[in-house]
Residue, then its C-alpha position, 0 to 999 in steps of 0.5 A: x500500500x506504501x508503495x502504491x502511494x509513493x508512485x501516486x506522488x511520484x506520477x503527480x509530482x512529475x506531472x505537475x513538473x511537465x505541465x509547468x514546463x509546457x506552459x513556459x514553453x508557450x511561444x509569442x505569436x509572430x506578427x506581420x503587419x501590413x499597411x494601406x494608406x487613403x490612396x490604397x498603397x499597400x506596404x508589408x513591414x516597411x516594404x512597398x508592394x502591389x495587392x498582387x505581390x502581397x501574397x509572395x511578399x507574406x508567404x517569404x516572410x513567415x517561411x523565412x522567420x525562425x520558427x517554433x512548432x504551433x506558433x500562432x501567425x497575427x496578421x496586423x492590418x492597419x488601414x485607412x477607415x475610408x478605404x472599401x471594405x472589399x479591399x480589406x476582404x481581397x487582403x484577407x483573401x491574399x494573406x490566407x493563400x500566403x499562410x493560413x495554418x493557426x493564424x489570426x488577423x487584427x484590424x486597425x482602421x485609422x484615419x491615416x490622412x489625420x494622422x499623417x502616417x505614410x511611406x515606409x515609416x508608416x509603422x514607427x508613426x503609430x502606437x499599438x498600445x493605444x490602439x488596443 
């Protein structure tokens, strides 16, 4: 009987041990962020590109980037509030044909004439944290 508690402490023990582990272990998610501005100029990170090159663009990036297994993608999209919506539908379209496994996407409409926020510094001109 002695010895059948022991190994249910033991088993609890370790258990406990290994679940601990696996929560440290959990990975911060990888962020590509992705801007068009009022006059629909599309930039992923600071690089200017077409809709059309959007998807190769995306699909380099996540396939380049050290990677750790089950670690979630968040695609960031940062638009002006006046563009159409089927712009930002033919976006979405493009950034899951670049990498769509365990993804999520964020939207941030801005108005990015007010703001002043354009060209390839685009990403230093705004302030995540107060837009959450």
């Amino acid at each position: 009987m002695i010895h059948k508690s022991i190994l249910i402490c033991l088993f609890t023990f370790f258990g406990s041990q290994m679940l601990s582990q696996a929560s440290a272990q959990e990975t911060q998610p990888f962020y590509v962020n992705i801007f068009i501005n009022a006059e629909e100029t599309y930039y992923v990170e600071t690089e200017r590109t077409e809709i059309e090159n959007i998807e190769q663009k995306v699909s380099e990036i996540v396939r380049n980037k050290p990677f750790r297994i089950d670690q979630q993608i968040v695609y960031r999209i940062f638009a002006d509030k006046n563009l159409p919506m089927a712009k930002l539908i033919d976006l979405d379209q493009k950034l899951s044909n670049a990498y769509s496994d365990n993804i999520r996407r964020e939207r941030y409409l801005l108005d990015t004439v007010e703001m002043n926020i354009d060209g390839k510094n685009w990403f230093e001109s705004i302030d995540i944290n107060s837009l959450n």
